[in-house]
VMD Tcl script that draws the C-alpha trace (Angstrom):
set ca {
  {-2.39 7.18 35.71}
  {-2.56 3.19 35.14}
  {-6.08 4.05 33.14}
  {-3.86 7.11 31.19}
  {-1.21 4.27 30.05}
  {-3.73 1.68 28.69}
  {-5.60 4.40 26.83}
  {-2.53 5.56 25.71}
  {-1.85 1.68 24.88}
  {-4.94 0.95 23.16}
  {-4.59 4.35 20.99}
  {-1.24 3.24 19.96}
  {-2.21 -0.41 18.68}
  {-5.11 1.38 16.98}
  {-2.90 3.55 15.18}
  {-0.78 0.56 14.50}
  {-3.11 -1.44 13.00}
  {-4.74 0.95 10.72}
  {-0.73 1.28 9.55}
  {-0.59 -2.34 8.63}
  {-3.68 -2.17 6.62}
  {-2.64 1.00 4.50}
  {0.38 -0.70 4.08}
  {-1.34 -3.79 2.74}
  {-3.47 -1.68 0.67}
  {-0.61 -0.01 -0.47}
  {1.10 -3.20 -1.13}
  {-1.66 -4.25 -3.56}
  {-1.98 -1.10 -5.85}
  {2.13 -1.54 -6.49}
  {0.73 -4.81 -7.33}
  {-1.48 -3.70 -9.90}
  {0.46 -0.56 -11.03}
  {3.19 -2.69 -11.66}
  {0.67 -5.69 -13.64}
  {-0.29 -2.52 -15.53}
  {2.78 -1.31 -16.70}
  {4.37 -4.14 -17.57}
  {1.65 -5.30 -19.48}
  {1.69 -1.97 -21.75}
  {5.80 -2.40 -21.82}
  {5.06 -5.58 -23.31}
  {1.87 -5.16 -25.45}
  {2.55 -5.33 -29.44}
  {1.73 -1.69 -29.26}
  {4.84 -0.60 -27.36}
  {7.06 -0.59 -30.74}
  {4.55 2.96 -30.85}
  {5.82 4.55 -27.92}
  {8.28 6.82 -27.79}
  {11.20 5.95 -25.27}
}
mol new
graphics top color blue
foreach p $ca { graphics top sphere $p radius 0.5 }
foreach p [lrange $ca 0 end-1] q [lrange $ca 1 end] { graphics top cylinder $p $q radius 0.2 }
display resetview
């Protein structure tokens, strides 16, 4: 049972940590998505979109 829990333990932290780091990656392409678009909202071509 006590070797159950700390697998169960250790699975969980796993699990948790691999969260964290997708969120950090995740984190980081908002980043650049939003570099991106605000760079073509603001490029002297924009006046060519269409809004």
């Amino acid at each position: 049972m006590e070797e159950q829990m700390s697998r169960v333990q250790r699975e969980k932290n796993d699990v948790q940590s691999r969260m964290e780091e997708d969120q950090e990656d995740l984190n980081e392409l908002m980043k650049k998505h939003k570099a991106a678009v605000s760079q073509v909202c603001f490029s002297p071509l924009s006046h060519f979109h269409i809004h």
